[in-house]
N, C-alpha and C positions, 0 to 999 in steps of 0.2 A: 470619685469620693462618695461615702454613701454614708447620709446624716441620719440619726437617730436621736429619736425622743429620749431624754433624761428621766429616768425613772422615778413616778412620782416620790416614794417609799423615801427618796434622798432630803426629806424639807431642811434635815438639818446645813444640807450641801450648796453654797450659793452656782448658778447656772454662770460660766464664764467664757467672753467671749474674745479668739483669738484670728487676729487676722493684720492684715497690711492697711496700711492709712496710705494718701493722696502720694505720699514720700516715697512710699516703697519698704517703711518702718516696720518692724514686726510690735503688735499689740494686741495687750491681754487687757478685759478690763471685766469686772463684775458686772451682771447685768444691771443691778440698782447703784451703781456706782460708786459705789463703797472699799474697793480697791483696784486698781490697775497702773500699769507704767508702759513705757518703750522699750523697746528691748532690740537687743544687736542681731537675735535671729529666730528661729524658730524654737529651735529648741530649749534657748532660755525662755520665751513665752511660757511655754506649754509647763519648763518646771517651775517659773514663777506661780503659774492657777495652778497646778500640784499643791503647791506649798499652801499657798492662800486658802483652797477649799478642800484642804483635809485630804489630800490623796486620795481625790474621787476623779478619777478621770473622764468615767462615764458624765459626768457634771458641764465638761470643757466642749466647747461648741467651735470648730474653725469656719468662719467665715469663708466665701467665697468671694464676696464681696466686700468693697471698702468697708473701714470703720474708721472712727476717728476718737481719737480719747479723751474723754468729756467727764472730769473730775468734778465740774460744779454744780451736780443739781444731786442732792441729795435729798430724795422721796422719804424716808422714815423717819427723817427728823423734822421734830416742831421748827414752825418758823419761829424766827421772835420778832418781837414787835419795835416798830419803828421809834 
């Protein structure tokens, strides 16, 4: 398998990443976690981050190692206060 840098020129394209979790699950998720799910195999992964990040494929990163899918921490939004 032979990984490549995502071209910077893509800002508008979020970097997404796809791989297996602990399970054996196939998962997609954006890097700032702003969308990703489970999915039944590979190839729904790969055309779920299709669809998400504008059919930029060069953008889709597979993993070689675990991931795990982590919808709660959301970096670009304000916190709010307590």
């Amino acid at each position: 398998m032979k990984f490549v840098e995502p071209p910077s020129c893509s800002a508008l394209s979020s970097i997404v990443f796809v791989g297996r979790n602990h399970r054996g699950q196939w998962i997609a998720q954006e890097q700032n976690g702003l969308f990703g799910g489970l999915f039944v195999s590979r190839a729904e992964a790969f055309k779920y981050a299709l669809f998400e990040n504008g059919q930029h494929p060069e953008t889709i990163v597979e993993l070689p190692r675990e991931i795990e899918l982590d919808m709660g921490s959301r970096p670009n939004l304000p916190q709010r206060a307590a």
